[in-house]
C-alpha positions as CSV (number, residue, x, y, z in Angstrom):
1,X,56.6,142.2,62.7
2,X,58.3,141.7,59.2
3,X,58.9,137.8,59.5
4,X,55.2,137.3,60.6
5,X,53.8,139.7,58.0
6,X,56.0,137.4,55.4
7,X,54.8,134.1,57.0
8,X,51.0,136.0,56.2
9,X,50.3,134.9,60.5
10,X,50.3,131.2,59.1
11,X,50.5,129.8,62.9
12,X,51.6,126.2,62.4
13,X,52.2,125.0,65.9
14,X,53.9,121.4,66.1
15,X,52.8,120.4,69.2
16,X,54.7,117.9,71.2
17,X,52.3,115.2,73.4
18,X,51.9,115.6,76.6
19,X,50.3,112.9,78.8
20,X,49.1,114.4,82.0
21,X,48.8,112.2,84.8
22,X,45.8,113.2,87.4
23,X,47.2,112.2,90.8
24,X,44.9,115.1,92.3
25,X,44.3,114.7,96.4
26,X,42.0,117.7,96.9
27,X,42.6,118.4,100.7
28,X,46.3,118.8,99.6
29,X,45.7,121.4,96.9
30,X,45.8,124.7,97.5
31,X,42.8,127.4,97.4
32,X,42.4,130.8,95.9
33,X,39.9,133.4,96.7
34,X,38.1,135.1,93.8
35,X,38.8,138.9,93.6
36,X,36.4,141.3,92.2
37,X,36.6,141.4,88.5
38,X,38.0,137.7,88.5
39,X,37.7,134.8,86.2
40,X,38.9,131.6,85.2
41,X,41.7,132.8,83.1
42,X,42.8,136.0,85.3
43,X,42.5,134.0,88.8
44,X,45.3,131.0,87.3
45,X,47.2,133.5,86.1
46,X,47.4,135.6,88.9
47,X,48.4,132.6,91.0
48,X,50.8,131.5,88.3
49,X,49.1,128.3,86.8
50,X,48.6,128.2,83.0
51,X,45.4,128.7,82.3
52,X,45.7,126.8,78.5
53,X,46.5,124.0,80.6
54,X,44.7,123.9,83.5
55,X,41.4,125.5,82.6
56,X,39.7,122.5,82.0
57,X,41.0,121.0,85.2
58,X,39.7,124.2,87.6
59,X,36.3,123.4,86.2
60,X,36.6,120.1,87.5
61,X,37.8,120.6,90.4
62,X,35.7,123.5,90.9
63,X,32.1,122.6,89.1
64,X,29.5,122.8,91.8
65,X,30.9,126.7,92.8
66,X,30.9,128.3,89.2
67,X,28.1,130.8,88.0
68,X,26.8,130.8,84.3
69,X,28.8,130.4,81.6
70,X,31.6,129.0,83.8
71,X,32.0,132.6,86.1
72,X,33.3,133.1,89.5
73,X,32.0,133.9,92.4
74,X,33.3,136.7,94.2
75,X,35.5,135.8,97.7
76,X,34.5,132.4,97.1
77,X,37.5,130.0,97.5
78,X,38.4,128.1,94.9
79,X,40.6,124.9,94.3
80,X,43.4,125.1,92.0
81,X,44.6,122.2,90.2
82,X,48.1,120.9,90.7
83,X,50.7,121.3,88.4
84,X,53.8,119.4,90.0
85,X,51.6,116.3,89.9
86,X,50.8,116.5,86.0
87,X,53.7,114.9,84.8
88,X,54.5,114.9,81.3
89,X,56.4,112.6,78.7
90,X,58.8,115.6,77.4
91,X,60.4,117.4,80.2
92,X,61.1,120.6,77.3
93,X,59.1,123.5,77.5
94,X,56.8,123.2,74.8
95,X,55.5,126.5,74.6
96,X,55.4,128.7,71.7
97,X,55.4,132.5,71.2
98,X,53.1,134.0,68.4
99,X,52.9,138.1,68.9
100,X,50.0,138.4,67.4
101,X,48.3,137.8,70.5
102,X,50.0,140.3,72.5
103,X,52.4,140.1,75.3
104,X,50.5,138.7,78.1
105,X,49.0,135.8,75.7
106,X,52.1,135.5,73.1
107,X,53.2,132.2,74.5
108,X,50.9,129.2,74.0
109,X,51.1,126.1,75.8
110,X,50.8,122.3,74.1
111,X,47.8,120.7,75.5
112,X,47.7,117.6,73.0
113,X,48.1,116.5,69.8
114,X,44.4,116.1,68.8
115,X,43.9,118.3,66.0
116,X,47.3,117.5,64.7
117,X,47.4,117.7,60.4
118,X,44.3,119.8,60.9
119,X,44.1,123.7,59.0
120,X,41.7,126.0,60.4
121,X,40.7,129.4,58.8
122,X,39.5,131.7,61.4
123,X,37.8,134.9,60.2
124,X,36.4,137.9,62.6
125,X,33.3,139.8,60.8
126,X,34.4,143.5,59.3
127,X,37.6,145.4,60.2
128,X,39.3,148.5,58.5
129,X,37.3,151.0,57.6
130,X,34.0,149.0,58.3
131,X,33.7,148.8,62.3
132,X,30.4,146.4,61.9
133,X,27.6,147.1,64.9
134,X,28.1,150.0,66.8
135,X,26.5,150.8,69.9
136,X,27.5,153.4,73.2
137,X,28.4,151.7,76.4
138,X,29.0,154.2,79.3
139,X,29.8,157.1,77.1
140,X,32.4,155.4,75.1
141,X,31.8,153.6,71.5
142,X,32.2,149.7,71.2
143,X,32.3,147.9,67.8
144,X,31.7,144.3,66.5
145,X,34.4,143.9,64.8
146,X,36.8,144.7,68.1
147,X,35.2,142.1,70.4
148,X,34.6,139.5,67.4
149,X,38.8,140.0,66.7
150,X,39.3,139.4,70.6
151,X,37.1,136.2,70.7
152,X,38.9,134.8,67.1
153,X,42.5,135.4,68.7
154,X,41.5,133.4,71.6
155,X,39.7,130.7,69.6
156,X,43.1,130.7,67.8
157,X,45.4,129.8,71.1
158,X,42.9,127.3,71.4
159,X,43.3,125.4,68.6
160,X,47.0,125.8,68.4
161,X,47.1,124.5,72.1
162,X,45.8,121.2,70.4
163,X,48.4,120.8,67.3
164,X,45.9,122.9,64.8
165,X,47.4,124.5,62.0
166,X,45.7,128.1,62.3
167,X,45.1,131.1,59.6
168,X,44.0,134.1,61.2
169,X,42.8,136.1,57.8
170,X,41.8,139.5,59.6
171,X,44.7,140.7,61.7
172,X,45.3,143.7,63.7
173,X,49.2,144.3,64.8
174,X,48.5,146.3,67.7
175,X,45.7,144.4,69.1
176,X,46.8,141.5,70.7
177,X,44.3,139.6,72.8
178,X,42.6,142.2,75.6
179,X,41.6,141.8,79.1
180,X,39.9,145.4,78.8
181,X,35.7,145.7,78.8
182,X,36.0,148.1,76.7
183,X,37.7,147.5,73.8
184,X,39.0,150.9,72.0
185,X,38.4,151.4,67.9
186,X,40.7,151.5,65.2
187,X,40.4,150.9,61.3
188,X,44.3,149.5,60.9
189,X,43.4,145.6,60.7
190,X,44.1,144.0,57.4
191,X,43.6,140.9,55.1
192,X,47.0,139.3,55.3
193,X,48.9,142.3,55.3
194,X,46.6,143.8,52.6
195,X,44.4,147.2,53.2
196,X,41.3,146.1,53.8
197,X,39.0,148.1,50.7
198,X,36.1,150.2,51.2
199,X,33.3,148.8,49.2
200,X,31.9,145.7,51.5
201,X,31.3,143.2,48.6
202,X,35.1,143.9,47.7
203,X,35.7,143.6,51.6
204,X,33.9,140.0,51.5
205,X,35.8,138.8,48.3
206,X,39.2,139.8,49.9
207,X,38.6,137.5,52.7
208,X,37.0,134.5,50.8
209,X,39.8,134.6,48.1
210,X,42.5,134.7,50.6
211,X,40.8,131.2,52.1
212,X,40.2,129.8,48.8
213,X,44.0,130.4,47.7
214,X,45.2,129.0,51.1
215,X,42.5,126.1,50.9
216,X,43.9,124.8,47.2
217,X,47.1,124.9,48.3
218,X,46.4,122.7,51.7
219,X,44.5,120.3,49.2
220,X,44.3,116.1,50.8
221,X,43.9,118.0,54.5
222,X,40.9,118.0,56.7
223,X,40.2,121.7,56.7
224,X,37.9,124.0,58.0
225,X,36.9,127.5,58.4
226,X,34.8,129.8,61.1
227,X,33.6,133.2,60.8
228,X,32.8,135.3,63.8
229,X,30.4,138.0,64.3
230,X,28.1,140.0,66.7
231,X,24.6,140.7,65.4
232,X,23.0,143.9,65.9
233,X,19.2,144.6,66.7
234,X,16.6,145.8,68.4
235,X,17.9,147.1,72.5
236,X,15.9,144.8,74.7
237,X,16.4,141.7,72.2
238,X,18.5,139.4,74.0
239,X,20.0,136.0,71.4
240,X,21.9,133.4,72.3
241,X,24.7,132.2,70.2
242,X,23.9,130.5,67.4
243,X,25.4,128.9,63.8
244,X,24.9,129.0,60.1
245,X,26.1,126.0,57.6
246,X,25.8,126.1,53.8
247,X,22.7,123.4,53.0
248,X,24.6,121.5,50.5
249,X,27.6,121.0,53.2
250,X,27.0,117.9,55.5
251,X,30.7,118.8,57.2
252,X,29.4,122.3,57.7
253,X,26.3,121.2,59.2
254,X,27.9,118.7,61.6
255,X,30.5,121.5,62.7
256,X,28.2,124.0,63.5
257,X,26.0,121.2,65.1
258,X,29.2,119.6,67.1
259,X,29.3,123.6,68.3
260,X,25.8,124.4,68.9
261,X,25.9,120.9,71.0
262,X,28.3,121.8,72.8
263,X,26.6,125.3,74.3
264,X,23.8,123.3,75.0
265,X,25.4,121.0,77.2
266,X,27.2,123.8,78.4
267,X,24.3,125.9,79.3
268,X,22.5,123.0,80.6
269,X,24.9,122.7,82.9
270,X,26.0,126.4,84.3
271,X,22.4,127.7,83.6
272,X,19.8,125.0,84.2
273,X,17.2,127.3,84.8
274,X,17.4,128.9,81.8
275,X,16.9,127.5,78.4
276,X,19.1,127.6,75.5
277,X,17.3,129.1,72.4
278,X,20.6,129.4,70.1
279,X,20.3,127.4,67.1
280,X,22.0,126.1,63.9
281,X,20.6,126.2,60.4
282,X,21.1,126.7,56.9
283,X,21.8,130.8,55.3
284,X,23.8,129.7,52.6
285,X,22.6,133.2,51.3
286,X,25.7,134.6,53.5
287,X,28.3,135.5,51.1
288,X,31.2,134.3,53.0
289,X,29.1,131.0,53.3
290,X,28.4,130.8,49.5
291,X,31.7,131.9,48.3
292,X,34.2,129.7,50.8
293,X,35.6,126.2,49.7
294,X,36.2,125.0,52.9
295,X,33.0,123.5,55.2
296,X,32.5,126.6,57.7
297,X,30.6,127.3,60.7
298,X,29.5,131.1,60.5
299,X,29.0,132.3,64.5
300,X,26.6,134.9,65.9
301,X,27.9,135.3,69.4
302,X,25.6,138.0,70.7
303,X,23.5,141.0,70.1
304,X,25.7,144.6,70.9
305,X,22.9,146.3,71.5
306,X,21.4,144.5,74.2
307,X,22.8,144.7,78.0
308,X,22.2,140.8,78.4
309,X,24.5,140.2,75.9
310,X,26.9,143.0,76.5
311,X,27.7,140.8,79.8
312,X,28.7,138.0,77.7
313,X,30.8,140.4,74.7
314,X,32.3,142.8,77.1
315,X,33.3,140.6,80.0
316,X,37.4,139.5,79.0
317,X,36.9,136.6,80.5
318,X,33.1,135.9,78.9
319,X,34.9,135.7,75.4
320,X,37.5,133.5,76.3
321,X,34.6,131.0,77.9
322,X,33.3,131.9,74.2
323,X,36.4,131.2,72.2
324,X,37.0,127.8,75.0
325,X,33.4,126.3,74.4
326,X,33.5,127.0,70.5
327,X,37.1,124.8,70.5
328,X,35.3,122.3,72.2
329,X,32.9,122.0,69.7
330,X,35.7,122.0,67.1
331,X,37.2,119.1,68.9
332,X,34.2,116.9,69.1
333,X,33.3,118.2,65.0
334,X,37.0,116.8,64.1
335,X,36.9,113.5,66.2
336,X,33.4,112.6,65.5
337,X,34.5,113.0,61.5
338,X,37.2,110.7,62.4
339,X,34.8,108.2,64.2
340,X,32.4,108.2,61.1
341,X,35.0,108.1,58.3
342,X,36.1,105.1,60.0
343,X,32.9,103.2,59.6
């Protein structure tokens, strides 16, 4: 841990360019059969296809059998996508192992280049002593700031899978990504390696200074920052997930916007029966959205206390559909800003 804790988790992934080739025959693919408990993520693995790769290539292949928000059904048989016939320019393996995500997710694969010379700041609500929304699920105690950690690792692997250069700000060295519904407690996560204080407006000024300091020293590049949290009300109040900009920010606006769009289209397609209500506005009354430099998209992925939305924060492989569909949004934010700069 002593290199990373010197290197303050700066996750700088140079990521070579791979070119995939889609020479897919589907009768000549081969099929696996959803278990109980399955998703995406643990069905590739399981069958030894990297899902940082391929994810986006199962939901091709596989779009007209998938539930909402891209889940499986169970002993439905599924087609998995075909690695030996994605050939690559660099025959190297171009993975790369960052511990922080644990041992089962410490190696990332390179998917492309596209957010190459791009800086990320990725911050999960509370931590340390401050556990954020509490609420009892099956006799046991579950916590925002856990499952909002969980879902900002895997937004992390993400980006990095794409050439991003990522800052995870709150970090926790013994939890790595988890597959588990229920995610256990601890107060040990820090600010860069530094104790994370009591007092919540010190907490909140820790973690805007540390981006600040790391955002005047990446001064020229396109940089960005996202917070996540889980909200906490009322028990039968279902939300869907929705975004915050500062007013002032046009590149705020249009990231949480490229985001927001992207769960709609989402939605519209995996739930078209149900309508998307999640929005994105202006609160530039947050403190981490006053006091950042950086244009940020602030993230409210779901309400602990309510059993709708515990399906989507509790479910492993919920959050990483989560952490996928908010890098997607990321990704159109980044090459729309290139699209219009242009002009």
């Amino acid at each position: 841990m002593g290199a990373y804790r010197a290197q303050f988790f700066i996750l700088n992934f140079v990521g070579l360019l791979l070119v995939p080739m889609h020479l897919w025959a589907q009768g000549s693919l081969q099929k696996a059969v959803a278990e109980k408990g399955d998703g995406i993520y643990s069905l590739l693995r399981r069958h030894g296809v990297s899902p940082t790769k391929f994810y986006n290539d199962f939901v091709q292949l596989n779009a007209m059998n998938l539930g909402e928000d891209e889940t499986l059904i169970m002993g439905h048989s599924y087609v998995l996508p075909d690695t030996l016939s994605n050939e690559t320019i660099d025959i190297k393996d171009t993975r790369v192992s960052y511990p922080i995500f644990g041992g089962d997710f410490a190696k990332v694969d390179s998917v492309s280049n596209r957010l190459d010379d791009t800086v990320y700041y990725l911050i999960s609500g509370h931590g340390g002593p401050d556990p954020g929304a509490v609420e009892k699920y099956n006799g046991k105690l579950i916590a925002e700031d856990e499952y909002a950690y969980d879902v900002t690792l895997r937004l992390a692997r993400e980006l990095l899978s794409h050439g991003a250069e990522v800052h995870i700000i709150v970090q926790d060295e013994n939890d790595g990504i988890r597959d588990q519904r229920v995610l256990e407690l601890d107060t040990d996560e820090t600010v860069l390696s530094e104790q994370i204080p009591l007092g919540q407006l010190a907490r909140l000024k820790q973690r805007s200074e540390a981006v600040n300091e790391l955002y005047l020293k990446n001064r020229g590049k396109y940089q960005r920052l996202v917070v996540t949290h889980v909200d906490s009300r009322s028990k039968g109040t279902n939300i869907d997930v929705f975004f915050y900009h500062h007013e002032k920010s046009k590149n705020g606006k249009r990231l949480a916007e490229s985001i927001h769009q992207t769960f709609l289209r989402k939605y519209q397609k995996f739930q078209p029966n149900r309508i998307y209500n999640g929005t994105f506005m202006e609160r530039s009354s947050l403190y981490m959205v006053k006091n950042t430099l950086p244009a940020m998209a602030y993230i409210e992925i779901g309400n602990i206390k309510s059993q709708k939305d515990q399906r989507r924060i509790l479910d492993p492989d919920n959050r990483q559909a989560l952490a996928k569909w908010i890098s997607e949004g990321i990704l159109l934010d980044y090459e729309s800003s290139k699209t219009f700069s242009a002009k």
